[in-house]
Structures are given as structure tokens and as C-alpha cells.
C-alpha positions as CSV (number, residue, x, y, z in Angstrom):
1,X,2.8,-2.4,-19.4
2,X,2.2,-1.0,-16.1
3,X,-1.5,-0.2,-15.1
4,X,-2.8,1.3,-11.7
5,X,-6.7,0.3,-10.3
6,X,-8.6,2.4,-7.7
7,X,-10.2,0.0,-5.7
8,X,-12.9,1.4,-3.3
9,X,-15.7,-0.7,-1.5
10,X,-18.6,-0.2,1.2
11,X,-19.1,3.6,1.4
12,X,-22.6,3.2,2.5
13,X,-23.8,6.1,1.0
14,X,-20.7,8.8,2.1
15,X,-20.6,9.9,-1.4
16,X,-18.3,12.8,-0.6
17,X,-15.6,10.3,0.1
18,X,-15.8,8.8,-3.4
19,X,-16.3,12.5,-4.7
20,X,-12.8,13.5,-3.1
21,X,-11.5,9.9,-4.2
22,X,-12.7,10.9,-7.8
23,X,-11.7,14.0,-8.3
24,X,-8.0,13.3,-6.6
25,X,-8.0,10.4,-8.8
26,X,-9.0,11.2,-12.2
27,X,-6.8,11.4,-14.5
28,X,-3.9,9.6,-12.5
29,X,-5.0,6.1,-12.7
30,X,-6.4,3.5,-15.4
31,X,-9.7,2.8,-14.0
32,X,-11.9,3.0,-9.9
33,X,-13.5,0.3,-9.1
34,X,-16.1,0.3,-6.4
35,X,-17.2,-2.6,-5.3
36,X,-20.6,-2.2,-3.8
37,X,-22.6,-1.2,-0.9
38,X,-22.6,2.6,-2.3
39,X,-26.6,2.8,-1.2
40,X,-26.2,5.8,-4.3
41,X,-28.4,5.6,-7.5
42,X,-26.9,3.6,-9.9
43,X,-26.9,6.9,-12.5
44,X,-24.7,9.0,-9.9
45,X,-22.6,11.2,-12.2
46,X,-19.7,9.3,-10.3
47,X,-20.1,6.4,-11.7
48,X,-19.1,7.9,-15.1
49,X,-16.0,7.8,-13.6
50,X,-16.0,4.4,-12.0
51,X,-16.7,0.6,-12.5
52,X,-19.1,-0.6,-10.1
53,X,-21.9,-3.4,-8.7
54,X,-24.3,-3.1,-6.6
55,X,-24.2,-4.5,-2.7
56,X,-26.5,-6.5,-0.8
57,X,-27.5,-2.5,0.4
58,X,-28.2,-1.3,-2.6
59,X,-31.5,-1.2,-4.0
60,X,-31.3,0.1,-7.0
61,X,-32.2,-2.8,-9.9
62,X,-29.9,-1.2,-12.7
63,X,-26.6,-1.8,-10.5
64,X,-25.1,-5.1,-11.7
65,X,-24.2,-8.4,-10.0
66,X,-20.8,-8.5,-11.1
67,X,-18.9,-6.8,-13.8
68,X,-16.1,-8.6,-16.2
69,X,-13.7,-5.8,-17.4
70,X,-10.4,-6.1,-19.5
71,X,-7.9,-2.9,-19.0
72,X,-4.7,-3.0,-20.4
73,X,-3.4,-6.9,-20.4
74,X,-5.5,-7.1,-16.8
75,X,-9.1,-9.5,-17.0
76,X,-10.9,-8.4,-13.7
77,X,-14.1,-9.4,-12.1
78,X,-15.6,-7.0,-9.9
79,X,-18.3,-8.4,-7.3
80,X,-19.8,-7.4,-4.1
81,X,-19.4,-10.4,-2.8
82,X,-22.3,-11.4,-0.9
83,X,-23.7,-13.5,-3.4
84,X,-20.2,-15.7,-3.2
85,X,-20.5,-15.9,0.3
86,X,-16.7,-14.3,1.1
87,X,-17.3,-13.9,4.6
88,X,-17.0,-17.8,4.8
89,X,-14.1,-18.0,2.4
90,X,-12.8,-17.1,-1.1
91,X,-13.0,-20.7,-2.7
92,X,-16.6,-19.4,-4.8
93,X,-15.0,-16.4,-5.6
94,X,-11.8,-18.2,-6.8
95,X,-14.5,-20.7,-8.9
96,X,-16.0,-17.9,-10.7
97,X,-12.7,-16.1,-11.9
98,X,-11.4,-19.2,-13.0
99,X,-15.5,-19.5,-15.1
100,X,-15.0,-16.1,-16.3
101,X,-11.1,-16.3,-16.9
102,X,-10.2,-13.2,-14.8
103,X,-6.9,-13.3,-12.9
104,X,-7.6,-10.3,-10.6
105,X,-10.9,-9.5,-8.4
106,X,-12.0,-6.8,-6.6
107,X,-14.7,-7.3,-3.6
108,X,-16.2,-5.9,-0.8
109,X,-18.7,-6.9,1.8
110,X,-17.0,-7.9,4.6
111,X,-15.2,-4.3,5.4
112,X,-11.9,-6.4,6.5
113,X,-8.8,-5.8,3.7
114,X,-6.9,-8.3,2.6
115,X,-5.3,-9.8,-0.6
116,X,-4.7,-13.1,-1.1
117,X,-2.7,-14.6,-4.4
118,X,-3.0,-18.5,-5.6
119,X,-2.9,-19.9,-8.3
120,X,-1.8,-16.7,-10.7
121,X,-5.2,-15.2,-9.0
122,X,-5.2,-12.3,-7.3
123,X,-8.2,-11.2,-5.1
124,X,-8.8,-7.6,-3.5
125,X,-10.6,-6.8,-0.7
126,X,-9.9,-2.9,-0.2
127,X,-12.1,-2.6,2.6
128,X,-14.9,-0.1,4.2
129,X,-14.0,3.4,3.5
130,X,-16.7,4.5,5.6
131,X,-17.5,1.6,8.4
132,X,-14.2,-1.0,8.4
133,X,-14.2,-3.5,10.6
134,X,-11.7,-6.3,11.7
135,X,-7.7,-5.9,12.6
136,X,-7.5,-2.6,11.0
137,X,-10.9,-1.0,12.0
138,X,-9.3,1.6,13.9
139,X,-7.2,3.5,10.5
140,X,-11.1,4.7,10.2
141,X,-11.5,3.7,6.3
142,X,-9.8,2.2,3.8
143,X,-9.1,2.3,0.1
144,X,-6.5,0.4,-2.0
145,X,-4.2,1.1,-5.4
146,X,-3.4,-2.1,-7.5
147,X,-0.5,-1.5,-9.5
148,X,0.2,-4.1,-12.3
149,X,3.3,-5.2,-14.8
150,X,4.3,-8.3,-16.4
151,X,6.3,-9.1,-13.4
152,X,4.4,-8.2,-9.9
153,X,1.6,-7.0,-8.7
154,X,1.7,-4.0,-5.9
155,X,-1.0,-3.7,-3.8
156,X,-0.9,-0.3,-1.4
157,X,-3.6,0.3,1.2
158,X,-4.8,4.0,2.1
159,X,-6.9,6.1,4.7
160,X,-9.9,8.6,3.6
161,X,-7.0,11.2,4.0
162,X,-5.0,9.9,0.9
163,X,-2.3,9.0,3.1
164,X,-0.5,5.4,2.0
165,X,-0.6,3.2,5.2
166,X,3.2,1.7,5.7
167,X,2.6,-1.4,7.0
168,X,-0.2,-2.4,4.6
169,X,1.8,-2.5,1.3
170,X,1.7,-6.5,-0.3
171,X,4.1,-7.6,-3.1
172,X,3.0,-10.4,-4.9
173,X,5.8,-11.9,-8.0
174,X,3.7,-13.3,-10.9
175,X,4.8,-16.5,-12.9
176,X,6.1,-18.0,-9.2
């Protein structure tokens, strides 16, 4: 079964970037994910469209920690990040997929992508749409699409414009 994820992190309250995300998006994908650092209300009306946590910027007390969702055949854990301390590494992250049994996560916090696959566990940093920083600061935002099957996972970066990003497209083969 193939299933396709949203993943958006770090808007820092731009909220008409995750407007025009949801309302290109709706519809066209299985679930959005956003994983923190919105500085929004936690009862936005677009977050009846999306999954998300709260951020080490937002201040709202209903936002959760971390959220555990099952789509499809897909277990995910969706975290900030902060609290895991990813900007030192991903080995606390890793820790807690494997306590919650998730084999995907989605994260934020640092505003650098990447994706990084061990151990059947795949973890997803989309990175800043509104304030990236790092190698790839200089696209200006970025968002990612997770497309899943029983045999890879596909994982394409974007820019706010919508517009795929060539050279940031990762293949990972599951069951290798």
C-alpha cells in the first residue's frame, strides 16, 4: 500500500505558509505533519488538518510533546525534538522509536534537513520553512513529501514555492 506524509517543521509563526501548504495539500496526501515551533494556538483551524507538537517556541500548554500515529501500515512518532536533544545527535531519538515501536519519525528544531535510515528506522528532518539554516539555508525554506510502500521509502524535499528540489530527493530500500 503506498501512502504519502506532508512533513513541515519550524514556521515560527508564518502561518500563511502552512495555509498555502494546506490548502495545496488537502486532499492529495494521507496525512501533514508539522513538527513544531508553529508559535500558532494549538486550536488553529489548521491544525484540523494536520498532526502536530509543540516546539521549544511554542507556549501554548495544549500542544503535545510528541505524538504516536499509525496511518496506513506506517507507526510514526512525531517530536520537536528539543527535548531529545537532536542537535547533538539522533541516538535519543532512535531510543524512543524503538520504546514506542515506530519505524518512521518526523522532527524539527534544528532547521537543517536531513534523513537518515538504520536499522529499518527512518528519521525526517524536513527542515525550516520559514528560517532554514545549514548547507541548504540558501533554497529559503523547506518542506518534505514521504512516500511509503512495502518496498522503499522516497523522501522528496521542496521550497515554499511547491517546487521539488532535484538534488534533494533520498531513496531508502526497506528489508536491506
Amino acid at each position: 500500500m503506498e501512502m504519502l506524509y506532508l512533513i513541515v517543521s519550524d514556521s515560527h509563526g508564518d502561518r500563511d505558509i502552512l495555509c498555502k501548504l494546506v490548502k495545496n495539500y488537502t486532499g492529495k496526501v494521507d496525512a501533514m505533519f508539522h513538527c513544531g515551533d508553529s508559535e500558532l494556538k494549538s486550536d488553529d483551524e489548521l491544525f484540523d488538518k494536520m498532526i502536530v507538537v509543540g516546539g521549544n517556541c511554542d507556549y501554548d500548554p495544549e500542544f503535545l510533546g510528541q505524538a504516536v500515529k499509525q496511518v496506513g501500515p506506517d507507526r510514526m512518532l512525531l517530536v520537536h525534538g528539543h527535548l531529545l536533544g537532536v542537535g547533538f545527535g539522533l541516538n535519543r531519538l532512535d531510543f524512543k522509536m524503538q520504546e514506542e515501536g515506530c519505524g518512521i519519525a518526523f522532527f524539527g528544531h534544528t532547521h537543517q534537513l536531513g534523513a537518515s535510515f538504520n536499522d529499518e528506522r527512518l528519521m525526517i528532518n524536513p527542515g525550516s520553512i520559514s528560517f532554514p539554516r545549514g548547507k541548504y539555508a540558501s533554497i529559503g525554506g523547506t518542506y518534505a513529501l514521504l512516500e511509503t510502500d512495502e518496498d522503499y521509502y522516497r523522501i522528496q524535499y521542496y521550497d515554499r514555492d511547491m517546487k521539488p528540489i532535484k538534488e534533494l530527493k533520498v531513496v531508502f530500500e526497506r528489508g536491506k
